[in-house]
C-alpha distance (Angstrom), angle and dihedral (degrees) to the residues before:
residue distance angle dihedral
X1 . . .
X2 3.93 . .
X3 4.07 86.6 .
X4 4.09 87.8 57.8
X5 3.64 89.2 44.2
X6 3.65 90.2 51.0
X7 4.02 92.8 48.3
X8 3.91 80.4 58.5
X9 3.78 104.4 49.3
X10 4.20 88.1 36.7
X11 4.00 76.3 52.9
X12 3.94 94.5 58.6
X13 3.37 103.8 43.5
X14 3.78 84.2 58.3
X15 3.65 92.2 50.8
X16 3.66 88.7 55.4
X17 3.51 101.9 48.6
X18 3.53 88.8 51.6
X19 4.09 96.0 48.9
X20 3.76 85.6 47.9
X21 3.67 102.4 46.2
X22 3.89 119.4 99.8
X23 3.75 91.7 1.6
X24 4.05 75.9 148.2
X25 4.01 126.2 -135.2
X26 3.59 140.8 -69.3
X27 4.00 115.7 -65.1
X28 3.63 114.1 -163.9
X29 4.42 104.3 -119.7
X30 3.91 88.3 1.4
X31 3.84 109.2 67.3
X32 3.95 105.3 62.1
X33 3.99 110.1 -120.3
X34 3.88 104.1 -152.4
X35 3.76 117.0 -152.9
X36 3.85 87.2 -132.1
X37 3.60 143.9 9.2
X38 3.98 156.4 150.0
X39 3.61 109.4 -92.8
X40 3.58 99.6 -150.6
X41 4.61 128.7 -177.0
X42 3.72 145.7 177.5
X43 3.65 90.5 -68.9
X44 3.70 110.9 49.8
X45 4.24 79.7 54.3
X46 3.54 99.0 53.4
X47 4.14 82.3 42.9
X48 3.43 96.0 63.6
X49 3.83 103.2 34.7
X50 3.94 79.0 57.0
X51 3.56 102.7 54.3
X52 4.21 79.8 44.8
X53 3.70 95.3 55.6
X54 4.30 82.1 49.1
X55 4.10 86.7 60.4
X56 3.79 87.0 -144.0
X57 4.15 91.1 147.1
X58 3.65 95.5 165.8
X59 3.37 138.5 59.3
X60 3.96 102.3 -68.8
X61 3.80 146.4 130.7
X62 3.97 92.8 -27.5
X63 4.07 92.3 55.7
X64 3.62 80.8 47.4
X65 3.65 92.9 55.6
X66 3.66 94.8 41.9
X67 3.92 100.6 49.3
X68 3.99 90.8 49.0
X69 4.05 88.5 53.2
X70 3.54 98.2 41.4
X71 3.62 94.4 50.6
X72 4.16 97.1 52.7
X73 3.92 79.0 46.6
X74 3.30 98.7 54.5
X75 4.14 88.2 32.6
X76 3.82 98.9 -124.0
X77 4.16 116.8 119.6
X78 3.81 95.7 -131.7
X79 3.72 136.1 37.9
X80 3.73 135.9 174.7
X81 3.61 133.3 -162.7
X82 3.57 135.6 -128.3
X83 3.69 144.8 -172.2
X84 3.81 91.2 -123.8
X85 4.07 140.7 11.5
X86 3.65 79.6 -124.0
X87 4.14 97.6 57.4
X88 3.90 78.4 45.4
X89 3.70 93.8 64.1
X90 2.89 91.0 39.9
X91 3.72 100.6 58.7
X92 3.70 92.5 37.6
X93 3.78 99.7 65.3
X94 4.06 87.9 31.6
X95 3.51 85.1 62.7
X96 3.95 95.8 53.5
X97 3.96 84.4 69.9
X98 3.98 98.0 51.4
X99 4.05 115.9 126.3
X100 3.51 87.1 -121.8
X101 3.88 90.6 72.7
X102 3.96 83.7 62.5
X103 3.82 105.9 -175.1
X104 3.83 97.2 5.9
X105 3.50 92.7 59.2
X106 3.75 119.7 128.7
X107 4.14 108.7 -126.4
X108 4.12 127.0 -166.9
X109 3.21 110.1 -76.9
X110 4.30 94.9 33.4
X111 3.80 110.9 125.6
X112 3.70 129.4 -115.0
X113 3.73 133.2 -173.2
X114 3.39 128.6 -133.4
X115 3.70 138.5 146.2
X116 4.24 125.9 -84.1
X117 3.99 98.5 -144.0
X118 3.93 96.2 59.6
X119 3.61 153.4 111.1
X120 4.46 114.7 -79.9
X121 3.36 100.6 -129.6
X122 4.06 93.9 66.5
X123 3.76 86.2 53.0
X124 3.88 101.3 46.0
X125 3.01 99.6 74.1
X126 3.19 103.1 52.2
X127 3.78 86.8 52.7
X128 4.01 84.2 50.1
X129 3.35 99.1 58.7
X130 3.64 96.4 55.1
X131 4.22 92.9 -105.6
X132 3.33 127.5 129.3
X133 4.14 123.7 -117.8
X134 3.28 114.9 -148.7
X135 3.83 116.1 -155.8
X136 3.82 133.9 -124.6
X137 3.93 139.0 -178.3
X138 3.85 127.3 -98.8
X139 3.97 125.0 -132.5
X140 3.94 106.8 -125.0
X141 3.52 111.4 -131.2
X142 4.16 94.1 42.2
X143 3.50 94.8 38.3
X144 3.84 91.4 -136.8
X145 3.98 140.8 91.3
X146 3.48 135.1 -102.2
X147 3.57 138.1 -104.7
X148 4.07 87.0 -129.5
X149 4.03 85.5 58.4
X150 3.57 98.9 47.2
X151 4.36 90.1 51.1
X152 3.76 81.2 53.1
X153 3.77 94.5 56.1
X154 3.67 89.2 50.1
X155 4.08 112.1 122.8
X156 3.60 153.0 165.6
X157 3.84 89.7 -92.3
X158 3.61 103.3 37.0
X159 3.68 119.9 122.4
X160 4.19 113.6 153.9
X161 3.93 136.7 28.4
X162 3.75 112.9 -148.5
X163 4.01 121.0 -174.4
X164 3.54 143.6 150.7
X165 3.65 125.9 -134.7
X166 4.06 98.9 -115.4
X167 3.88 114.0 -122.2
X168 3.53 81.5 -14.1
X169 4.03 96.8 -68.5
X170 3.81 108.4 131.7
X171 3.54 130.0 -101.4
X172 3.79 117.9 -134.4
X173 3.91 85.6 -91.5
X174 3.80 99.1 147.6
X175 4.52 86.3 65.2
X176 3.95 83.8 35.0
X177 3.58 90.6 60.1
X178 3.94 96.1 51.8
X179 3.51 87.1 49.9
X180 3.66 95.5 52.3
X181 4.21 87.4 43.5
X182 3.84 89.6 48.4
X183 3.81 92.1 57.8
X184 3.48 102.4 30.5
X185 3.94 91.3 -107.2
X186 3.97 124.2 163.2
X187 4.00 108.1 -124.3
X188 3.69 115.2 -152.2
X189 4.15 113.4 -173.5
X190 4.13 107.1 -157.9
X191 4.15 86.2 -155.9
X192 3.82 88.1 173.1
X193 3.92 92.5 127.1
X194 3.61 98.6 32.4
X195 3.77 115.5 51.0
X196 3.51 99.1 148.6
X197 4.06 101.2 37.7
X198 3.48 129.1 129.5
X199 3.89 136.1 -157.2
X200 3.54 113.8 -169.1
X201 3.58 95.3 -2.6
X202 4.09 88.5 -62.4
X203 4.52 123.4 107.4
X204 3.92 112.9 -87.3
X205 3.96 89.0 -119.4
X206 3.51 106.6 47.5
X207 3.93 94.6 77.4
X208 3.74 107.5 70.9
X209 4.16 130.6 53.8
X210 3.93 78.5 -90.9
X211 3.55 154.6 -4.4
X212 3.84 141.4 -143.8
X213 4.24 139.5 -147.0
X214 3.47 130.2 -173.8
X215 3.66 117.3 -149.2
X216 4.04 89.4 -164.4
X217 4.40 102.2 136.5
X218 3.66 87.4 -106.0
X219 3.67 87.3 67.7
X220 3.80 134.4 86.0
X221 3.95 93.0 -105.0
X222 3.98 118.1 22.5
X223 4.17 134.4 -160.3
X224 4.16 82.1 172.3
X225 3.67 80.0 -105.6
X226 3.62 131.0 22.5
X227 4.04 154.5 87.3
X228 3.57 150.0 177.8
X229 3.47 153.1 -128.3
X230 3.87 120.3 -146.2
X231 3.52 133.0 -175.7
X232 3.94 141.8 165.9
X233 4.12 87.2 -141.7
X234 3.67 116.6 98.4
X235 3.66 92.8 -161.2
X236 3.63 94.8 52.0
X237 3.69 94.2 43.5
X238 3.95 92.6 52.7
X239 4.42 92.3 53.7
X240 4.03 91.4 39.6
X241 4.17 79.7 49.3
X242 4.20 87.0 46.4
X243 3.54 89.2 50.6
X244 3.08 106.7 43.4
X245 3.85 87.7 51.3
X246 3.67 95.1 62.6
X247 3.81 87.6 -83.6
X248 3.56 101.8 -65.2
X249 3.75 127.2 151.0
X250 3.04 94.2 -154.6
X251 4.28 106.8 101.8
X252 3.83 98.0 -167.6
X253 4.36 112.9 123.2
X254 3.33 114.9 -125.1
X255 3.80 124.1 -76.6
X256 3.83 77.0 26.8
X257 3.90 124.7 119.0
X258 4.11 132.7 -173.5
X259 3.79 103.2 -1.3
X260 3.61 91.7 147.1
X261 4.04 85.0 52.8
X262 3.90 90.3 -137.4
X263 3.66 103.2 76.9
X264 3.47 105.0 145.2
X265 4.09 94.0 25.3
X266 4.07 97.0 83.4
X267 3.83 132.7 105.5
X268 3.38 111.3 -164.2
X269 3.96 133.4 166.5
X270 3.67 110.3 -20.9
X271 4.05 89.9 -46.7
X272 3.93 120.0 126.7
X273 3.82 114.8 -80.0
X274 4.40 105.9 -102.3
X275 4.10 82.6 35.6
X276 4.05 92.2 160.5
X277 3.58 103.8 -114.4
X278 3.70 97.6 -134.9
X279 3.36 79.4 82.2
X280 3.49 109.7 46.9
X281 3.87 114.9 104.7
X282 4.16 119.6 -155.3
X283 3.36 91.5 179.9
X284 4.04 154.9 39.5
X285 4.17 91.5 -111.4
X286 3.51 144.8 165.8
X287 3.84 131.9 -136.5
X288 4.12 93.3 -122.0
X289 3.66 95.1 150.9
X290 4.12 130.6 140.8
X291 3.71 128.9 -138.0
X292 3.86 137.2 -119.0
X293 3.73 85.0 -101.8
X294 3.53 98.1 56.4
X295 4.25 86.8 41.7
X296 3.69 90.0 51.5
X297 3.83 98.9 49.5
X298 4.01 75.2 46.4
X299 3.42 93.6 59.8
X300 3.21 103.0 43.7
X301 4.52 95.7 51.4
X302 3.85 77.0 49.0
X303 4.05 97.6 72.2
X304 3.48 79.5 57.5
X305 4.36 110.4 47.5
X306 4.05 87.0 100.3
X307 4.16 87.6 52.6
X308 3.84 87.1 46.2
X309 3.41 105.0 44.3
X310 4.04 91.9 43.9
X311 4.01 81.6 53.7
X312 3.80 98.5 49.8
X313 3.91 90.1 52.4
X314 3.64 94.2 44.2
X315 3.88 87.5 56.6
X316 4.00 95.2 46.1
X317 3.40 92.7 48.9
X318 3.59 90.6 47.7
X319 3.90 94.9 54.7
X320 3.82 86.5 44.2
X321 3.71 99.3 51.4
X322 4.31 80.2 42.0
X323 3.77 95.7 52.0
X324 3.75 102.5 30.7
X325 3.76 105.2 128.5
X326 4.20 99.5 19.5
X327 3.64 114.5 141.0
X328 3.43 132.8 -114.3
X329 3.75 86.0 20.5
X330 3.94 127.2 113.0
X331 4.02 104.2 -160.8
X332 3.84 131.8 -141.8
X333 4.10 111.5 -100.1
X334 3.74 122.8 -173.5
X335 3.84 122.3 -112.2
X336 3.50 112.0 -93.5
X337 3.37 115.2 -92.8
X338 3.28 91.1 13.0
X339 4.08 138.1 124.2
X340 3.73 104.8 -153.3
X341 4.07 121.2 -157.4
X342 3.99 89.0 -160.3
X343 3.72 139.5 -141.6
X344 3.46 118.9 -170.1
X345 3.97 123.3 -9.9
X346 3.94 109.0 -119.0
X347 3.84 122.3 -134.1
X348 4.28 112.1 -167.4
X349 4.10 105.5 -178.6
X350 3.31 112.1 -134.7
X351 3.90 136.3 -115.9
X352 3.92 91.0 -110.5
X353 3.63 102.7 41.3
X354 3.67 112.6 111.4
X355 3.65 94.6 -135.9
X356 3.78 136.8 65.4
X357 3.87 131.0 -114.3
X358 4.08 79.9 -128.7
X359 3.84 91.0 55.3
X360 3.91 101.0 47.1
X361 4.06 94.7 41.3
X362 3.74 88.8 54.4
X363 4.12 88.4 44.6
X364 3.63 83.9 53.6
X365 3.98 106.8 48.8
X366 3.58 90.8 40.0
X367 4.07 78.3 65.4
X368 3.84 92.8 52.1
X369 3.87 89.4 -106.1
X370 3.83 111.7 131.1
X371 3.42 132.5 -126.5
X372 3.98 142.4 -164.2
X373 3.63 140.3 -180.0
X374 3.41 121.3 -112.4
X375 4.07 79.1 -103.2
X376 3.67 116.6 -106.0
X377 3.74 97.4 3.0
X378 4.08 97.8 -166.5
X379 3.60 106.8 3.7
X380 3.55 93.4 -166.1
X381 3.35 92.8 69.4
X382 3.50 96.8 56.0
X383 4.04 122.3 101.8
X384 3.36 95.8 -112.8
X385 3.54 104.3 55.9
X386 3.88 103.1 32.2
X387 3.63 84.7 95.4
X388 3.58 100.6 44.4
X389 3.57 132.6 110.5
X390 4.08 102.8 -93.8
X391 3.47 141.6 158.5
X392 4.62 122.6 -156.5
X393 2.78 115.8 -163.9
X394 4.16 113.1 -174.7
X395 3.53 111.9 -1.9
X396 3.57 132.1 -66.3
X397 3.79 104.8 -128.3
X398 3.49 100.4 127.7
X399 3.87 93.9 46.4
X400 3.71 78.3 52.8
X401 3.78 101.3 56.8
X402 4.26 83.5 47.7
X403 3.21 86.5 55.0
X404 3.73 95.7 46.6
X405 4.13 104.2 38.4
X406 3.61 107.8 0.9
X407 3.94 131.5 119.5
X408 3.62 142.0 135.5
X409 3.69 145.6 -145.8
X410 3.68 142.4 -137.0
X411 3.92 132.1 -80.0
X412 3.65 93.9 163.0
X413 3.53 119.0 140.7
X414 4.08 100.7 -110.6
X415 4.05 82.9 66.4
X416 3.90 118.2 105.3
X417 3.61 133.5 -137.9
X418 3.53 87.0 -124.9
X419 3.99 91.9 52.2
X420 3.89 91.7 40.0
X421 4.22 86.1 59.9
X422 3.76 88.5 40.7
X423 3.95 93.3 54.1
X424 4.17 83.4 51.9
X425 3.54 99.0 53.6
X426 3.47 88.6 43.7
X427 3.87 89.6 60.0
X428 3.69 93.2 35.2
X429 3.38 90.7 49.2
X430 3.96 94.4 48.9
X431 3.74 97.1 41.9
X432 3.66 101.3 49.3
X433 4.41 89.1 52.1
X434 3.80 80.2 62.9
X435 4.39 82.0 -134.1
């Protein structure tokens, strides 16, 4: 059997040389440069055609593998995954409202902050959970808030900070932290463009009650689809595990039966005494799990984060060093104190420039280079949350001026130096006509 299976795999690493081979070389406003993208080899094909050939379809022994290696990497004791960055969200500020929490559980209409000029899917579920987000201001240049902002927000009702680590440069999360320790806050760190980060030489992620990833290909490790949430808190693990698992308390894997040794011995709720407690549910869940073929694609990008995250900095330090001096142009700077494993590199025209963000992102695509907003920009202007509970506090200007004439680039490992100088004397080129 292992000789057939070998025939296969020895098959697929010949079908990828010869999809690969004489793909031919970078040609400047020809070959498409993407903003973001999976960088994908011979191995992370043969890894999923293996854990194919194994028939595991579910989540199994390969998720299993994958959660216990990502968390020492990312230094937390538990991790979960998810079919999305978004169901991990999702389940990670879900989870701050569980029973279980008794007293420090978060209620509808309890308050958390977050940031204006972001990304949906760390808002939603706040939204979804019947809390109330209450908005603050970004810095320009680090794309983030402050610590001084968040103190401001502070209020009778709020219970939980929730914020994302923009293009993966670190938010003062260290002082964030204290804050949310001094007032008995929740902190949840949306890491999904930053695995690999540090802020005073510690892992974005390892600050708050929990972290998220997306494994999305825009993102620094990719299943296709796919995230996490991690935390050091065993109770918090356990009810993100329950609701994940369509709310079950029940903690057995599948095709698994009686690990608790007691599984027709509980009494819980008003069910029958002996109830089997596979079927027990704790909690209002969701079934938001991943498979062993999204965890073994995982695995396989993860013997290569350090190569990644070496390659992303390379590239923004590249464009920096390339840009530095452009004008019209305010350019990305790293948190102080902080090591960032970036995501995109963010470009905000300025008031004085005599150009428009409009005018030099269309000069750009129509030279195959790609461009993104910095996401949402202002959320609150968007139709779908005008008429949502919210609280500002401060104004929003800079979230405005994102909204108006910011947008980034990529860094992402699939980019070339030759396409990295190429996207600069595009912009050079641009900005100094005065288009």
């Amino acid at each position: 059997m292992s000789d057939h299976k070998d025939l296969v795999l020895d098959g697929v690493r010949k079908y990828h040389q010869e999809r690969t081979s004489g793909t031919g070389g970078f040609v400047p406003g020809v070959t498409e440069i993407w903003p973001s993208g999976a960088v994908l080899e011979e191995s992370d094909r043969v890894a999923l055609v293996e854990a194919a050939l194994h028939m595991n379809i579910a989540a199994g022994p390969i998720a299993r593998t994958f959660e216990s290696t990502f968390a020492r990497r990312l230094k937390r004791r538990k991790a979960h995954l998810t079919n999305s960055g978004s169901s991990a969200n999702l389940l990670a500020v879900s989870a701050l409202t569980s029973p279980r929490l008794e007293d420090r559980r978060l209620r509808p209409g309890d308050e958390v902050i977050t940031v204006a000029a972001g990304f949906p899917t760390t808002v939603n579920p706040i939204l979804q959970n019947g809390l109330v987000p209450v908005f603050v201001d970004v810095e320009l240049g680090t794309y983030n808030t402050t610590a001084e902002r968040v103190a401001q927000a502070i209020g009778p009702r709020t219970r939980a900070v929730v914020l994302a680590h923009a293009l993966g440069n670190p938010f003062q999360v260290a002082e964030i932290a204290q804050l949310c320790a001094e007032h008995d806050l929740f902190l949840i760190e949306d890491n999904c463009d930053a695995v690999g980060s540090l802020y005073d030489g510690r892992l974005t992620g390892t600050f708050g009650e929990m972290t998220t990833v997306s494994f999305y290909p825009a993102h620094h490790l990719t299943m296709g689809e796919g995230g996490c949430v991690l935390t050091s808190d065993l109770v918090l693990a356990r009810i993100v595990e329950s609701m994940r698992d369509w709310g079950r308390d029940c903690w057995c894997e599948p095709g698994e039966n009686d690990r608790c040794l007691k599984r027709f011995r509980y009494q819980m709720g008003s069910l029958p005494a002996g109830y089997d407690h596979k079927y027990i549910f704790s909690h209002v869940g969701y079934n938001l799990k991943a498979t062993d073929l999204q965890a073994a694609l995982g695995l396989s990008q993860l013997s290569r984060l350090d190569e990644f995250i070496a390659a992303r900095k390379r590239n923004w330090s590249r464009l920096r060093e390339g840009l530095d001096g452009v004008p019209g142009l305010l350019l990305p700077h790293a948190t102080e104190r902080s090591d960032p494993s970036w995501f995109g590199f963010a470009l905000t025209v300025t008031d004085e420039a005599p150009y428009s963000r409009a005018g030099l992102v269309d000069f750009l695509e129509s030279r195959k280079i790609g461009t993104r907003r910095l996401f949402a920009g202002n959320l609150t202007r968007h139709p779908a949350y005008i008429d949502q509970p919210h609280r500002v506090v401060g104004d929003l200007t800079n979230s405005d001026i994102v909204t108006d004439r910011t947008f980034w680039i990529g860094v992402y490992p699939g980019l070339s130096d030759e396409m990295i100088d190429y996207m600069v004397a595009s912009i050079v080129e641009f900005t100094e006509g005065g288009a």
